[in-house]
N, C-alpha and C positions, 0 to 999 in steps of 0.2 A: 854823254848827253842823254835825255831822257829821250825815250822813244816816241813819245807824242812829236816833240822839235825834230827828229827824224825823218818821220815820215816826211817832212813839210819838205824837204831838201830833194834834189833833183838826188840819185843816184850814180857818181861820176868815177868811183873806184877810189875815194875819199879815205883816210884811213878812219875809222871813230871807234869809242868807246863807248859800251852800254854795262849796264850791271842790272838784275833784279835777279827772278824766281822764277826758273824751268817748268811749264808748263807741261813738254812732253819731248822725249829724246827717244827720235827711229833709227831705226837701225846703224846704233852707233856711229851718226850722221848728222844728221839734223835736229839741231835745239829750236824748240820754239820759248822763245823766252820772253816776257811781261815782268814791269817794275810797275805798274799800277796807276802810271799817268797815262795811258789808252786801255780803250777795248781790246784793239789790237795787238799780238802777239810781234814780235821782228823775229825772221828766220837768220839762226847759225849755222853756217854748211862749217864742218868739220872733218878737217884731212888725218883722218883716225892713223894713217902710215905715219905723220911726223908728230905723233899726240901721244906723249906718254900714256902708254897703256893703264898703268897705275890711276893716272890721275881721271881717263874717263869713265874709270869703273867708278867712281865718286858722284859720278854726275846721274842725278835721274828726277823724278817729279817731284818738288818741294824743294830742288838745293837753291841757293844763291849764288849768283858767279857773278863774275866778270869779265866781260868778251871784248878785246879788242881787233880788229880787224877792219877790211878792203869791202866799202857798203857801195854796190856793183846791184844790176839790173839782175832780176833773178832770172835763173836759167829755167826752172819748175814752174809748173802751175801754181794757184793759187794766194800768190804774192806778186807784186810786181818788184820787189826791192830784198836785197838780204846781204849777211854780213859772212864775208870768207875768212873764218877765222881763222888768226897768225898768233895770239897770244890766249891763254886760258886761264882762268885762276878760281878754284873754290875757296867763296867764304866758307858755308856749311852745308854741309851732307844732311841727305835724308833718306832716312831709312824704306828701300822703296818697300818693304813688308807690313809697316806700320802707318806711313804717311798714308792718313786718311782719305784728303781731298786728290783721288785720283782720277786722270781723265775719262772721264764717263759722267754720263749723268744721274745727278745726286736728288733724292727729296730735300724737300723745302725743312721737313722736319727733322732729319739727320741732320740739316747742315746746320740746325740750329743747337744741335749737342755740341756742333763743333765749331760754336761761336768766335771763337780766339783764330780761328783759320780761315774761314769761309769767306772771306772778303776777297780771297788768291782765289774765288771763282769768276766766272765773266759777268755771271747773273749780278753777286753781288759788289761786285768792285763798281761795277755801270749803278746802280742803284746809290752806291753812298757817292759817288762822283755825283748826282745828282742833289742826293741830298745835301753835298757841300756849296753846290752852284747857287739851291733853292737859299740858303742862308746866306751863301754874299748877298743874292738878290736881296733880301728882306733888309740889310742891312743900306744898303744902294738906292732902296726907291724911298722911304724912311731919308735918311740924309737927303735925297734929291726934294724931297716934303719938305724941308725946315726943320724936322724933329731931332729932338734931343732923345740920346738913348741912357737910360737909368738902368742902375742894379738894384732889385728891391729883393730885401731880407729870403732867404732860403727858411732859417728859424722865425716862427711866429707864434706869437699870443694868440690871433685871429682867425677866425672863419672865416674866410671872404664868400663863401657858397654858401655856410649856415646846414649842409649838409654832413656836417659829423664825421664824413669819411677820411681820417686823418692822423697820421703819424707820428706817436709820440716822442719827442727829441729830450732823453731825458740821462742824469748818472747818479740818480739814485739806485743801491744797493738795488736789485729786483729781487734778490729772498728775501731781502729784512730791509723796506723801507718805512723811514720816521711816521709815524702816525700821530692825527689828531686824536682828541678826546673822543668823540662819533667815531672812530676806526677807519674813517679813508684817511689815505695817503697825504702828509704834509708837504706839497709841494712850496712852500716859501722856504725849504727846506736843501731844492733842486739847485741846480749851475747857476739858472737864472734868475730862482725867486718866483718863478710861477711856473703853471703847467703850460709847456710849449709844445709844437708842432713842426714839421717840415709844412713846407705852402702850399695851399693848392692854388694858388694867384697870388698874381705881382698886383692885379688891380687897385686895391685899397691903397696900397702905398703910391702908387702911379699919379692917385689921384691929388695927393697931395701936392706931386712934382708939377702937373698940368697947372696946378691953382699959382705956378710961379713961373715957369717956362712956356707956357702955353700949348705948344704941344709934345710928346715924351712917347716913348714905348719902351717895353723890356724884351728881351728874350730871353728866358731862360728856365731851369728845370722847373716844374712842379709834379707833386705827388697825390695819388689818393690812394686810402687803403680800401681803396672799394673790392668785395671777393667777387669779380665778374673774370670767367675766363676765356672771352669770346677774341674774335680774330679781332677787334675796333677797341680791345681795352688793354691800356698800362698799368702799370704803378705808379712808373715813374716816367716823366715824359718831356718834352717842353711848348712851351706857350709863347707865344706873340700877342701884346696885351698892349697894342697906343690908349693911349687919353688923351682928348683932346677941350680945353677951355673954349668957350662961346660956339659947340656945335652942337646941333640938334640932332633927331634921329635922323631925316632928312639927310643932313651932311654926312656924318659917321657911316650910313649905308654907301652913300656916293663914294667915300674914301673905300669900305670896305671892296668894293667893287673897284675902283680902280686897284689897290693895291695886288688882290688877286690876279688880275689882269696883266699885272705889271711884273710878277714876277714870275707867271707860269711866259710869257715871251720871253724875258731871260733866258730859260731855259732851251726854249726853243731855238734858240740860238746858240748859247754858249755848248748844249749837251746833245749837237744833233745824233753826234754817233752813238751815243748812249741812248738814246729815245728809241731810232729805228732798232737798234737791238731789240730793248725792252718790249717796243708796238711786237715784233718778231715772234717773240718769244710768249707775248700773250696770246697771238695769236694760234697759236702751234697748241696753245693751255686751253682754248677754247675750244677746238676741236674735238677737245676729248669728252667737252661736255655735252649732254643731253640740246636739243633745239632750243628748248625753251629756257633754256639757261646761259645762252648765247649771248655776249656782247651786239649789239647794231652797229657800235662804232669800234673803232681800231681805239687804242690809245693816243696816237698823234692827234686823229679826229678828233677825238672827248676834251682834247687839252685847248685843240685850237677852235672847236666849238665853247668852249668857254669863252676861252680872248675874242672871240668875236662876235659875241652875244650880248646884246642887254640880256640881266639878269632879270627877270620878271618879280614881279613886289604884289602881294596878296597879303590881306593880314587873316591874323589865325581866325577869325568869324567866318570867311569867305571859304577859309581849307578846310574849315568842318564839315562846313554843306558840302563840300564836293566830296571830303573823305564819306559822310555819312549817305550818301547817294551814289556810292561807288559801286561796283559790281563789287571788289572783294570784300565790299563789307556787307550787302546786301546777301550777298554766298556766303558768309560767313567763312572766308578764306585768309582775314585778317588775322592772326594770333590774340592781337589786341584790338574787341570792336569796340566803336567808334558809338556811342550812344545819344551824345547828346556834349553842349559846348560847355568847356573847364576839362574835356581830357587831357594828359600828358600826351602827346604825338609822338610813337617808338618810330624806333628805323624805319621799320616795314612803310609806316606812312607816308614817312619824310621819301623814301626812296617813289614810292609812287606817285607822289606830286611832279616829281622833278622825271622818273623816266618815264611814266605811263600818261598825266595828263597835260601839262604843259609841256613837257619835251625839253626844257631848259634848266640852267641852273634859276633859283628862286629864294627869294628873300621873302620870308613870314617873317610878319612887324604884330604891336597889339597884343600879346598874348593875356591871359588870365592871371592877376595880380598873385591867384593862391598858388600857382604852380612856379613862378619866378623869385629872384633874389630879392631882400629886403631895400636894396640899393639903388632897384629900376623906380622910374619917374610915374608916379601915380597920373593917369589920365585924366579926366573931365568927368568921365562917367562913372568913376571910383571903381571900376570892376576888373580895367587893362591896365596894363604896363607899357612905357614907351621900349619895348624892347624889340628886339630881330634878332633872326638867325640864316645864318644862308646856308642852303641845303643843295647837294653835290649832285651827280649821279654817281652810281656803286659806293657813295660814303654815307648818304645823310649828311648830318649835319655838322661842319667843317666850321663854320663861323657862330658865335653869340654875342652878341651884345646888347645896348639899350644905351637910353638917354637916363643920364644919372639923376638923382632926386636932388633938386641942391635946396629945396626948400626945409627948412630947421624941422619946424613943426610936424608935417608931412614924416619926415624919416623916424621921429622920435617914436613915431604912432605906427608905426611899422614895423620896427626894431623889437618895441615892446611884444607886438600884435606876435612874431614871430619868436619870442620867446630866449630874445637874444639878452645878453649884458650889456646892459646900455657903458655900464663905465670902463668894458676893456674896448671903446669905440669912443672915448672921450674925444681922441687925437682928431678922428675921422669927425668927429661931430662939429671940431672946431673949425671946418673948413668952410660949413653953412655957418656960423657965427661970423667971422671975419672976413668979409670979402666975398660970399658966395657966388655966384657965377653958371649960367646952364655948360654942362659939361658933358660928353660924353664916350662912349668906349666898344673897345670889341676884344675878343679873346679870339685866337687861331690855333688851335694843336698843331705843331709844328709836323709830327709825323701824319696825321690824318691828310697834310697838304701832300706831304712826300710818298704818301701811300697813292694819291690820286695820280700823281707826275709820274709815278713808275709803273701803274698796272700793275704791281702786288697785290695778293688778296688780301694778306693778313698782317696786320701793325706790327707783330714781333719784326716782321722780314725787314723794314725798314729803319730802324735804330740798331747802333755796334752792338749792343747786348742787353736785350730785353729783360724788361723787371716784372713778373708774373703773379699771382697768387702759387705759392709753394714755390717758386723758381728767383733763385739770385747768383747764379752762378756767372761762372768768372768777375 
C-alpha cells in the first residue's frame, strides 16, 4: 500500500507491504523509506541477525525495495508507527559513492544539474505534489464554472502578443534552405507552407471557441524565446487562458479573482502537510537573509491573506501618481523611474504597489493603449485599454488580461497601427464579422501561480525540468 494510506491506519501489528526509495539506512537497522505519496518517510526496523548479509549490503540511499512486514507502534522516538521487517527484496542498488542526492542538505542550484533526481528530495517532492493539486484545482473550479476545456494549436502562424519573441517550428534543410529571388528563405517551401512557430497563447484561438461555447479555457505549454535569465523567466512554460462571450472587464476581474481564490483553498486543504513543510522551510531561508529582506508574512499567511482578501482595483492613472510620488522614486531607488503616464511598470513597481502601499493583492485596469496587445478594447478616451493585471506579493504580476475589441473597424485600425498582417488574422477577424459579441479573457502562468503556493524563489525550482536561455537538458 502506499504510505500516505498508511499512516491513516491505526497501528495494530498488521502485516503490510510498502515499496519506494531508501531515503537513509542507520546502523544496519533502520530504513527510512519514501515512495513519493507523502512527505513523510515510514520507518523499517530490521533484524540484521535473520537478513542475508549479502542482500543488506545492497541496500543504501537511492535503492528501491520492497518491505513487507508487522506495522506496530514504534518503540523510538520520532515516529509514532513502523514496520518490523520479515521480508526484503531489492529492486535496484545504488551506488552509495555516486548516488548524488544524499542525505544532507543540497543547494537549490546543484539540485538543478541533478534535475532527473531531485524530486526523491523532501523540498521537491512537497513542491510538485503541490503543483499537481494546484492543476486538479484549476481544472475543478473551471468544470464547477460551466466551462469547456480546449486544446489550442502548440504550432502557429500567429503572434498573439505581437512581440516577436518566438520559436521557429520548421524542417527546412538549415545549411542549405530554398531561397526566394530577394535571398530570404522560401518558406511555402516548409512542412506547413509558411513560416510557423511554437505559441506563446492559446488566446486567439480560445476566442474563437468562446464565440460558440460561451465559456472555454486552455491549459497548456507556451513558449517564448525571450534571452531573460532571471529567477520569474522560462522558455517554456504553461498558461491558463479562459474566454469568456458577454463579459466585461468588470466580470472577467470578478472571475479572475474568484478563481485565484478558489484554487489556492484547494490547496489549503488538500496539501496541508506539504505547505507547513514549505511555510518551515521558508522560514528557516529567511533567516539567513539580511532584515530588510525579510518576509512579514510566513507563506500559509500570504496564501491565506490572499483567499481572504478583496483584491483592491486601481487603474494605471491612479498607480502612477502614487508610483511617481513614492519615496523610491522620488530617491531615486527605483531601477526604473517613474516619469510621467504611458510607462511600462517592471517588477520593482508592481511589487511596491501590492507590499509597500496597499498591502494587498491589486488588480491595475486601464492601461495605455501604446504599451498593450493589438487585441485589448479601445476606451472612450482613445488613449486606454479595457485591460488588468493582477499583481502578487513577491511575484508581480501573476494575471493579464482585458476586454477584448469585438468591434471590426476598431481592430483593423490597430492591427494596421501596430504593424501587424492583417491577412494571417483573417480567421480572427471573421469573429467581428459574424456574430460579434463583448468577450473577454485572462492569461495565468501556471508556474508563477506554483511559485507563490510553495515559497520558492526562483521559477526554475518549480517545473520537472526548466527551459532556460543556453539550458535544455534532460
Amino acid at each position: 500500500m502506499k504510505i500516505k494510506s498508511l499512516f491513516k491506519i491505526p497501528a495494530t501489528g498488521q502485516e503490510v507491504t510498502v515499496r519506494g526509495w531508501v531515503r537513509t539506512f542507520r546502523a544496519n537497522r533502520f530504513i527510512a523509506l519514501n515512495d513519493g505519496s507523502t512527505l513523510g518517510n515510514i520507518q523499517c526496523v530490521v533484524d540484521f541477525e535473520s537478513m542475508d548479509e549479502e542482500l543488506l549490503k545492497k541496500i543504501s540511499t537511492g535503492a528501491a525495495i520492497k518491505v513487507t512486514g508487522n506495522y506496530v507502534e514504534s518503540q523510538g522516538k520520532g515516529q509514532a508507527a513502523e514496520i518490523q521487517v520479515t521480508e526484503l527484496y531489492v529492486y535496484g542498488e545504488a551506488d552509495p559513492e555516486s548516488y548524488p542526492i544524499q542525505p544532507k542538505k543540497h543547494s537549490l542550484e546543484f539540485l538543478r544539474e541533478k534535475a532527473h533526481l531531485r524530486v526523491r528530495t523532501a523540498t521537491f517532492s512537497a513542491v510538485m505534489r503541490v503543483r499537481s493539486a494546484l492543476a486538479f484545482g484549476v481544472h475543478k473550479f473551471f468544470r464547477e464554472e460551466g466551462f469547456q476545456y480546449v486544446n489550442t494549436p502548440i504550432v502557429t502562424g500567429s503572434d498573439a502578443e505581437g512581440a516577436g519573441e518566438m520559436f521557429r517550428v520548421s524542417s527546412l534543410d538549415t545549411k542549405n534552405p530554398p531561397l526566394k529571388e530577394d535571398g530570404s528563405v522560401d518558406f511555402s517551401q516548409d512542412f506547413f507552407g509558411k513560416e510557423t512557430h511554437l505559441t506563446v497563447s492559446g488566446q486567439l484561438e480560445a476566442e474563437t471557441y468562446a464565440m460558440g461555447l460561451g465559456e472555454v479555457y486552455t491549459f497548456g505549454p507556451t513558449f517564448r524565446a525571450e534571452n531573460s535569465n532571471t529567477t520569474r523567466h522560462l522558455a517554456e512554460f504553461w498558461m491558463i487562458e479562459p474566454e469568456m462571450a458577454f463579459f466585461d472587464l468588470d466580470d472577467n476581474m470578478d472571475l479572475a479573482e474568484k478563481f485565484i481564490k478558489s484554487v489556492l483553498t484547494y490547496i489549503l486543504k488538500e496539501c496541508e502537510e506539504d505547505l507547513i513543510f514549505l511555510d518551515n522551510r521558508l522560514t528557516q531561508e529567511d533567516k539567513t537573509k539580511p532584515q530588510a529582506e525579510r518576509s512579514e508574512l510566513s507563506l500559509l499567511e500570504k496564501i491565506k491573506f490572499v483567499v481572504e482578501n478583496d483584491f483592491k482595483r486601481v487603474s494605471y492613472t491612479e498607480a502612477i501618481e502614487i508610483l511617481k510620488n513614492s519615496k523610491p522614486n522620488k530617491k531615486k531607488k527605483f531601477k526604473f523611474h517613474i516619469d510621467e503616464w504611458g510607462a511600462d511598470l517592471q517588477s520593482e513597481h508592481e511589487r511596491f504597489l501590492v507590499e509597500k502601499h496597499f498591502k494587498c493583492p491589486v488588480i491595475l485596469y486601464d492601461y495605455p493603449a501604446t504599451i498593450k496587445a493589438f487585441y485589448m478594447r479601445m476606451n472612450e478616451d482613445q488613449k486606454t485599454v479595457r485591460a488588468m493585471d493582477i499583481l502578487f506579493p513577491g511575484i508581480g504580476e501573476i494575471v493579464g488580461g482585458s476586454q477584448r475589441e469585438e468591434r471590426l473597424d476598431i481592430l483593423k485600425e490597430r492591427i494596421k497601427a501596430m504593424g501587424i498582417d492583417e491577412e494571417e488574422l483573417w480567421w480572427y477577424l471573421d469573429l467581428r464579422r459574424f456574430g460579434s459579441a463583448p468577450h473577454s479573457g485572462f492569461g495565468l502562468g501556471f508556474e508563477r501561480l506554483v511559485l507563490f503556493a510553495t515559497g520558492m524563489s526562483n521559477i526554475r525550482d518549480v517545473i520537472p525540468f526548466p527551459r532556460t536561455p543556453q539550458n535544455a537538458a534532460f
